[in-house]
mmCIF file of the C-alpha atoms, coordinates in Angstrom:
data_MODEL
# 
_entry.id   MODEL 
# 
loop_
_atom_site.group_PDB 
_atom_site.id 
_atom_site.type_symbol 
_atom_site.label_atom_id 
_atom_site.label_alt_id 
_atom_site.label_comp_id 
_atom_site.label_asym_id 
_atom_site.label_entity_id 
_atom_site.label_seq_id 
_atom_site.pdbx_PDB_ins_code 
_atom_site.Cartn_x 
_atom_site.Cartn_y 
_atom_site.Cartn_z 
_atom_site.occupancy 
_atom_site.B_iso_or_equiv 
_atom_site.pdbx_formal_charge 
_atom_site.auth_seq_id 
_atom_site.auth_comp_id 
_atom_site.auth_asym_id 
_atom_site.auth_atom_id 
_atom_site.pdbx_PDB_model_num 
ATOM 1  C CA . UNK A 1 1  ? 0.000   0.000   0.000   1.00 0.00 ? 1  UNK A CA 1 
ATOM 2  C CA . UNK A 1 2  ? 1.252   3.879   0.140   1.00 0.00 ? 2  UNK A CA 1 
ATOM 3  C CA . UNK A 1 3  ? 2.259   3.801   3.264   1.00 0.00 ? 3  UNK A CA 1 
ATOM 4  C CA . UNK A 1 4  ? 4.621   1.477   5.156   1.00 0.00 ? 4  UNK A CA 1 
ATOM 5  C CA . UNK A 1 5  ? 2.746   -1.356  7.367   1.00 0.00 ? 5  UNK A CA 1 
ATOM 6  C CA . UNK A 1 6  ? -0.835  -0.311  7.020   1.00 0.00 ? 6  UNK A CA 1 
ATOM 7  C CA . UNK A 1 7  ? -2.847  -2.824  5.556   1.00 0.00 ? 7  UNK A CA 1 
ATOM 8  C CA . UNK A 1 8  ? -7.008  -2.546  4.448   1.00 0.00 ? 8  UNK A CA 1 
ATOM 9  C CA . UNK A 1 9  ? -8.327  -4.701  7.205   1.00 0.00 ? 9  UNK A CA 1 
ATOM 10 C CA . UNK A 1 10 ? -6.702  -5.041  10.438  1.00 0.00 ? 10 UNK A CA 1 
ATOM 11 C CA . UNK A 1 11 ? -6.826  -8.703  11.729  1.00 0.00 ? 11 UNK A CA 1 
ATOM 12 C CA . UNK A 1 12 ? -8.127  -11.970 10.044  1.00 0.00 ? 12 UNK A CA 1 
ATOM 13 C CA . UNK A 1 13 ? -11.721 -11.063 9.963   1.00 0.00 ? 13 UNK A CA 1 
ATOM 14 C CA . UNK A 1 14 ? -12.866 -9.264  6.277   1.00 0.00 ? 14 UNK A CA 1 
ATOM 15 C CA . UNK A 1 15 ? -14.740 -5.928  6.581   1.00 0.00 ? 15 UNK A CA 1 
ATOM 16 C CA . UNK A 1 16 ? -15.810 -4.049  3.734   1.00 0.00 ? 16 UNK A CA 1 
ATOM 17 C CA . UNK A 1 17 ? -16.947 -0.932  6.179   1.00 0.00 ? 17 UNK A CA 1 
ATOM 18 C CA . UNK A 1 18 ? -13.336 -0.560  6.943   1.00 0.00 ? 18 UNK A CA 1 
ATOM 19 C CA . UNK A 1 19 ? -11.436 -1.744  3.775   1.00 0.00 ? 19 UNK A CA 1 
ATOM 20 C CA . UNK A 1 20 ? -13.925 0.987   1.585   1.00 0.00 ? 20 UNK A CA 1 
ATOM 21 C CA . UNK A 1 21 ? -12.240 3.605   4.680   1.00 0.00 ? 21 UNK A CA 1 
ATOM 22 C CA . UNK A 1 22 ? -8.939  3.108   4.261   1.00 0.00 ? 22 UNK A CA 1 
ATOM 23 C CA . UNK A 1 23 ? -9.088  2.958   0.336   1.00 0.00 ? 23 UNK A CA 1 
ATOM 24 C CA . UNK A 1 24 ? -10.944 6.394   0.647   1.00 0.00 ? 24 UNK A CA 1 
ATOM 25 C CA . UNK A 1 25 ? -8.215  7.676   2.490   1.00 0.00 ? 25 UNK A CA 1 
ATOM 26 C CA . UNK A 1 26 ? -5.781  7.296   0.096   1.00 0.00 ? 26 UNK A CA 1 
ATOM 27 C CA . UNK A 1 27 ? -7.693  7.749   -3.187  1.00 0.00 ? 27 UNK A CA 1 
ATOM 28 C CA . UNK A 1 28 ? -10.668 9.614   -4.033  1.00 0.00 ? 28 UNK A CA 1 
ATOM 29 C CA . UNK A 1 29 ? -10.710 7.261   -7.838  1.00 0.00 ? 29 UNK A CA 1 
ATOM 30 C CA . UNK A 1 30 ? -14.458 6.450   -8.988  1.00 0.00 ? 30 UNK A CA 1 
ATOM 31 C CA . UNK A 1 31 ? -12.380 3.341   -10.293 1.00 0.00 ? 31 UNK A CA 1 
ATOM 32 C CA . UNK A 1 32 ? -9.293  1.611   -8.447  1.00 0.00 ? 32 UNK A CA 1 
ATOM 33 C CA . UNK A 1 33 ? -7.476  -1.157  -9.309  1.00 0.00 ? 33 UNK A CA 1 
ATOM 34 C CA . UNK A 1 34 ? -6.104  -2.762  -6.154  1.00 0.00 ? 34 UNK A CA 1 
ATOM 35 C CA . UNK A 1 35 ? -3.080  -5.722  -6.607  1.00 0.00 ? 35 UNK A CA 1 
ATOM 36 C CA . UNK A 1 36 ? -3.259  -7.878  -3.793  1.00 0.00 ? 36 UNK A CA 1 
ATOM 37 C CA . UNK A 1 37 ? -1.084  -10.717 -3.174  1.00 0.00 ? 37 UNK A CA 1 
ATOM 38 C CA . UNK A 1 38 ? -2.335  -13.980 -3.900  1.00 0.00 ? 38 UNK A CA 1 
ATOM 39 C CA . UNK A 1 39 ? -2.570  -15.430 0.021   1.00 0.00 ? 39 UNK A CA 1 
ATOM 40 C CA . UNK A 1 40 ? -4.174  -12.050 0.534   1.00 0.00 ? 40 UNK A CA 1 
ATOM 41 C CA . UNK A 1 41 ? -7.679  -13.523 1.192   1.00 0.00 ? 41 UNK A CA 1 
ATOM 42 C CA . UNK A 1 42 ? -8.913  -10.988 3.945   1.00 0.00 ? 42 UNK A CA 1 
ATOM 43 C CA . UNK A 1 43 ? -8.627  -8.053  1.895   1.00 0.00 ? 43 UNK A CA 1 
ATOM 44 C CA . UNK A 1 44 ? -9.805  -9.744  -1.042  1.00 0.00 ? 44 UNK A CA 1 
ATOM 45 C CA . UNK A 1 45 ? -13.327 -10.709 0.778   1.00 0.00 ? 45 UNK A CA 1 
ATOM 46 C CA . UNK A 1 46 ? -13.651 -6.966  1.758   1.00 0.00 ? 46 UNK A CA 1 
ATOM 47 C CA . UNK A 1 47 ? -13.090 -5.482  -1.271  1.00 0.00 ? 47 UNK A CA 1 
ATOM 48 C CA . UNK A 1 48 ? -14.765 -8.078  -3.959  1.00 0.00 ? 48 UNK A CA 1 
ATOM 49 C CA . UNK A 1 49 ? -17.944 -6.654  -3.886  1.00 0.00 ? 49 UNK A CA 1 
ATOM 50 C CA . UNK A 1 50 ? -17.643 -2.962  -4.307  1.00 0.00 ? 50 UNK A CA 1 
ATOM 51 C CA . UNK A 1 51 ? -18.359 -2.265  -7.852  1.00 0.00 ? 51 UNK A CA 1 
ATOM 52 C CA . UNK A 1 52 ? -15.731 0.869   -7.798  1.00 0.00 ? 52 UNK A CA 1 
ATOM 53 C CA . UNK A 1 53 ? -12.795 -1.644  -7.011  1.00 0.00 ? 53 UNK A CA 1 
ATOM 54 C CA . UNK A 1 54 ? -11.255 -4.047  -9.533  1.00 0.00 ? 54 UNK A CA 1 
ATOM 55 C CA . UNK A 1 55 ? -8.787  -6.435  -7.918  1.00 0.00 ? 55 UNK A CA 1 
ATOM 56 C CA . UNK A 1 56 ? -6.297  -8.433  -9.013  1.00 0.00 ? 56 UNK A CA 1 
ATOM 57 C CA . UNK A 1 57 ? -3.283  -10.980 -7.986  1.00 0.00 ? 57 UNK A CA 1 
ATOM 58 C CA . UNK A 1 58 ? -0.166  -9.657  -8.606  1.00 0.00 ? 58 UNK A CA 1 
ATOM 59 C CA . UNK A 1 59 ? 0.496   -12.007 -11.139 1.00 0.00 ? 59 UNK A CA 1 
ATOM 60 C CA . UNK A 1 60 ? -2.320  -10.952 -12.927 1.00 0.00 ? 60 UNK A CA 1 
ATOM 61 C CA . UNK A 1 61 ? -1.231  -7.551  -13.529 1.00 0.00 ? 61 UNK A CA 1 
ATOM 62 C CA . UNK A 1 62 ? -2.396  -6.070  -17.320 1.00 0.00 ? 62 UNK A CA 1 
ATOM 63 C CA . UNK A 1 63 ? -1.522  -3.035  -19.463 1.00 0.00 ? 63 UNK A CA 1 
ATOM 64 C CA . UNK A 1 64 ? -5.753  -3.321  -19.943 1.00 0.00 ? 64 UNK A CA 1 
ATOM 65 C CA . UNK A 1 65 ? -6.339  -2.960  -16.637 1.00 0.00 ? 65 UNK A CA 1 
ATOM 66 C CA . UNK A 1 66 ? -3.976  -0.621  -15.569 1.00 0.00 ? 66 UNK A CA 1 
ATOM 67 C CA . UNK A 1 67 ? -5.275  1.764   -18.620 1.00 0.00 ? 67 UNK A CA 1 
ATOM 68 C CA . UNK A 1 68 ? -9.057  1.407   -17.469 1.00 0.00 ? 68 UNK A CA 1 
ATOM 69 C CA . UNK A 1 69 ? -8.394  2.490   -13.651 1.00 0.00 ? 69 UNK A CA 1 
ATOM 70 C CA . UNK A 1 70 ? -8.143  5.926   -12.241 1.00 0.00 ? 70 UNK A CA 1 
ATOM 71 C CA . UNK A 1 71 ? -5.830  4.760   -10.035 1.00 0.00 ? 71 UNK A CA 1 
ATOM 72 C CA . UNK A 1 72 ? -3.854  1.335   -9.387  1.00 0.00 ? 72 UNK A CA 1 
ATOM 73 C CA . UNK A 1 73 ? -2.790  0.560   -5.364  1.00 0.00 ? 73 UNK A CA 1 
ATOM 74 C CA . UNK A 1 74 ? -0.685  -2.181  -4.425  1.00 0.00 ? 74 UNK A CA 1 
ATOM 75 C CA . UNK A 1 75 ? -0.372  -3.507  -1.212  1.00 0.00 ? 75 UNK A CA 1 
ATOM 76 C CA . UNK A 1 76 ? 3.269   -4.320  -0.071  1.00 0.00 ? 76 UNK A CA 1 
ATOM 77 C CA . UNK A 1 77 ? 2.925   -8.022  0.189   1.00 0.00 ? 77 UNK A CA 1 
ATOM 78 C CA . UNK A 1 78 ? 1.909   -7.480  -4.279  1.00 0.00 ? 78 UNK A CA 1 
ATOM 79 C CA . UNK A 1 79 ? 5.093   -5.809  -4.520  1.00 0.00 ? 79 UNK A CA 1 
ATOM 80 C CA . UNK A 1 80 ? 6.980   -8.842  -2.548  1.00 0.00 ? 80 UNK A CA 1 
# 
């Protein structure tokens, strides 16, 4: 993610309430392409169902997707 050590969801239990916070703190994006890592499961239960968030495995990564977002965040275990 942008900053050092903060994470979506704090914890092993999935919240969209809270994911959909911390993404709105550090984008304002009508569409956001998030990069997860692939054992990322917590973050990727919050965030599946909110239409303004694509996500994607870091191995999944695309020029196409990358060109249809507003705004691509990775989280630091993606960039790992």
């Amino acid at each position: 993610m942008a900053r050092e050590g903060e994470g979506f969801v704090d914890g092993d239990t999935p919240s969209t309430k809270a994911a959909l916070a911390t993404l709105r703190k550090l984008t304002e994006a009508t569409k956001v392409l998030v990069v997860l890592a692939d054992e990322d499961r917590v973050n990727w239960l919050s965030l599946r169902n909110e239409p303004t968030v694509h996500l994607l495995e870091a191995g999944q990564l695309n020029t196409y997707d990358v060109l249809l977002s507003e705004d691509v965040i990775f989280t630091s275990e993606a960039l790992d």
